[in-house]
C-alpha positions in Angstrom: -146.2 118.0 -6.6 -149.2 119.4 -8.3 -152.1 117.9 -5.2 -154.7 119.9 -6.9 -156.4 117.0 -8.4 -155.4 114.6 -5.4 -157.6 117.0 -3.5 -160.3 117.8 -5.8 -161.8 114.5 -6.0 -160.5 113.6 -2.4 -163.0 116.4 -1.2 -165.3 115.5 -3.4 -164.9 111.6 -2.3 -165.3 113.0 1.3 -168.7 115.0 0.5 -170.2 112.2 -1.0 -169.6 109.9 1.7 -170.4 111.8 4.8 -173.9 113.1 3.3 -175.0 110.1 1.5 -174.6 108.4 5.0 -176.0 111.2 7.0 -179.1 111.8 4.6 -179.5 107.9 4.6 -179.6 107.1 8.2 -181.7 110.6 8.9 -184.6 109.0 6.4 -184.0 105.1 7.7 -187.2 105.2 10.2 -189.5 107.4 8.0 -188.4 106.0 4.0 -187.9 102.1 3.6 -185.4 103.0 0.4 -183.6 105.8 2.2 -180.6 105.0 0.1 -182.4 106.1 -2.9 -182.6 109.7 -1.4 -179.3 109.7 0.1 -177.1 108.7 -2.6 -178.3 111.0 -5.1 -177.8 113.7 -2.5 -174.2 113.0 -1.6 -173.4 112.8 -5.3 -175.0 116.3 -5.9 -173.1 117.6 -2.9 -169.7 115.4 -4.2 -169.6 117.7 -7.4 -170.6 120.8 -5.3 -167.4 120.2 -3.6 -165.0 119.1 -5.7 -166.0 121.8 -8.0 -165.7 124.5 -5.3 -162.2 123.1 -4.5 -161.3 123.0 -8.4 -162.0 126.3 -9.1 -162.1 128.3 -6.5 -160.7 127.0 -2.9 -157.2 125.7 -4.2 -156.0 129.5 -5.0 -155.6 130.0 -1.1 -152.4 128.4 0.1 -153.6 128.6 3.7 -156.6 126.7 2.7 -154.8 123.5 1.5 -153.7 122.1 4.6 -157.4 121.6 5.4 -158.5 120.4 1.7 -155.8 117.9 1.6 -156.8 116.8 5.1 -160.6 116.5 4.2 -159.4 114.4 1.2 -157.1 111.9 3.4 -160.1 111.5 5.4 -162.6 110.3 2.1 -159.4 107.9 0.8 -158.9 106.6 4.0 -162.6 105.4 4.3 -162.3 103.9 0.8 -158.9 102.5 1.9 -160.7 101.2 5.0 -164.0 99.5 2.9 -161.7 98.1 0.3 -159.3 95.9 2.8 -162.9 95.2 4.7 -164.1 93.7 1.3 -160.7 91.8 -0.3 -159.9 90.6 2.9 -162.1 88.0 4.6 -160.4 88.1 8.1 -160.0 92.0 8.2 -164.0 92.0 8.3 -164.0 91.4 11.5 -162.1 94.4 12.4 -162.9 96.9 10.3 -165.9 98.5 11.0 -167.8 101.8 10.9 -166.4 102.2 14.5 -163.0 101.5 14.0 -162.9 102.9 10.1 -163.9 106.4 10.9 -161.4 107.0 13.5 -158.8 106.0 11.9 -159.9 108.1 8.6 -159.7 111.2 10.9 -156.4 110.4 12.2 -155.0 110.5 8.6 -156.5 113.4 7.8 -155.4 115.3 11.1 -151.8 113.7 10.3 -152.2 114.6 6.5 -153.0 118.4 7.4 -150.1 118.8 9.5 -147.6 117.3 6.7 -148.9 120.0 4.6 -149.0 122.6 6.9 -145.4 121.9 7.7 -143.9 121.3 4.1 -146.6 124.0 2.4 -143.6 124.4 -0.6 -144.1 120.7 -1.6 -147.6 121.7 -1.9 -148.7 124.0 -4.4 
């Protein structure tokens, strides 16, 4: 299975999301629109990423474990906000405390797959 584009844009996914959160609650107290800095900045640092990881981080096999990891853990987020959204009585339950836990466990489980079964990876 050729996961070089699963984990291109999962990295990227993953880039975006953790720095336009972090940039937007850093700037919540001082900037009323802090979204307006922080999204911009996680998409600059989305396609920072998943360009790094295109061309140049994907040539090291012992790197891919961790790539495809870091990409389990941006689809799981969007996994996680998409059944929050389409269905009514998950929003109850999923949360930012409950969604980012489980995002790291898929990517720690994610990792190990392909540090196990690196010839299914390439």
């Amino acid at each position: 299975m050729n996961a070089r584009p699963i984990a291109t844009i999962g990295v990227a996914l993953t880039a975006f999301l953790v720095v336009a959160a972090v940039f937007t609650e850093a700037l919540a107290a001082q900037i009323a629109f802090s979204a307006l800095v922080g999204l911009p900045a996680g998409l600059a640092a989305g396609v920072v990423a998943g360009a790094a990881v295109r061309t140049r981080l994907w040539r090291s096999p012992s790197a891919r474990p961790a790539l495809l990891g870091i990409a389990a853990f941006g689809y799981a987020l969007l996994v996680a906000a998409a059944v929050s959204y389409a269905v009514p009585p998950a929003r109850d339950l999923v949360s930012v405390a409950t969604a980012v836990p489980f995002a790291a466990v898929c990517a720690v489980g994610v990792g190990l797959l392909a540090r196990r079964y690196p010839e299914r990876v390439n």
